[in-house]
N, C-alpha and C positions, 0 to 999 in steps of 0.2 A: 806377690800376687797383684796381679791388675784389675782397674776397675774395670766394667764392661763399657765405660766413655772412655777408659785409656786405649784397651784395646779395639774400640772401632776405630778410636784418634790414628792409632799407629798402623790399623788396615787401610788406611783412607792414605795413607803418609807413602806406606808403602807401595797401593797400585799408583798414585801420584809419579813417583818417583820412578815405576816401572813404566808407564806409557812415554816418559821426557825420556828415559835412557833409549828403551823401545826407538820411539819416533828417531832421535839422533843417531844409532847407530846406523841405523834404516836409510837414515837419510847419504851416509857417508860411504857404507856398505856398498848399496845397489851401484852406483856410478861405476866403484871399484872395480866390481862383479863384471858390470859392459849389460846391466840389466833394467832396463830403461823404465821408470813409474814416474807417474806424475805425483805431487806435491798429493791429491786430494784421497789416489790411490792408495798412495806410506799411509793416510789418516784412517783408512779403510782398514788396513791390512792390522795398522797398531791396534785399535779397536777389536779388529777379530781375536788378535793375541791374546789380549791384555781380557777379554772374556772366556777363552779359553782356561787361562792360567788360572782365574777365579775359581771357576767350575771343576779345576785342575786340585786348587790348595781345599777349597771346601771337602772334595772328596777323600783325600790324605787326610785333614783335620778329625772328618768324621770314622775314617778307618781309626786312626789314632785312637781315637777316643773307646769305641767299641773296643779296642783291642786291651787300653788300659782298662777296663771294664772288668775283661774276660781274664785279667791279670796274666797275658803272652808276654807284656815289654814290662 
C-alpha cells in the first residue's frame, strides 16, 4: 500500500514521462507521416494529449473505485 506522497510522486513520474515520450514520438512520427508542424505546435498538441489522458485515467480511476464499491470486480 502507498502513501498518498507516493502515489502523487509516481502520478507526477508518470505524466512526466508520458509528455517526453509524447513530445518524441511526435517529433519523429509527423516528418515520417509527410505531415508538417512546427516545433511550438508538437507543444500544443502534447499538452492537449497529455490533459486528455488525465481526465481520461481520473475517470477509469473513479469508475474503478465505484465499481470496487458495488463489489462488480
Amino acid at each position: 500500500m502507498q502513501t498518498r506522497k507516493h502515489s502523487l510522486i509516481e502520478s507526477i513520474v508518470n505524466i512526466l514521462a508520458g509528455i517526453f515520450v509524447s513530445f518524441i514520438i511526435q517529433i519523429i512520427i509527423y516528418p515520417v507521416m509527410n505531415i508538417p508542424v512546427k516545433l511550438h505546435q508538437n507543444i500544443i498538441i502534447t499538452i492537449v494529449f497529455t490533459i486528455v489522458s488525465l481526465i481520461r485515467s481520473y475517470i477509469i480511476r473513479r469508475c474503478f473505485n465505484r465499481f470496487n464499491k458495488q463489489k462488480l470486480f
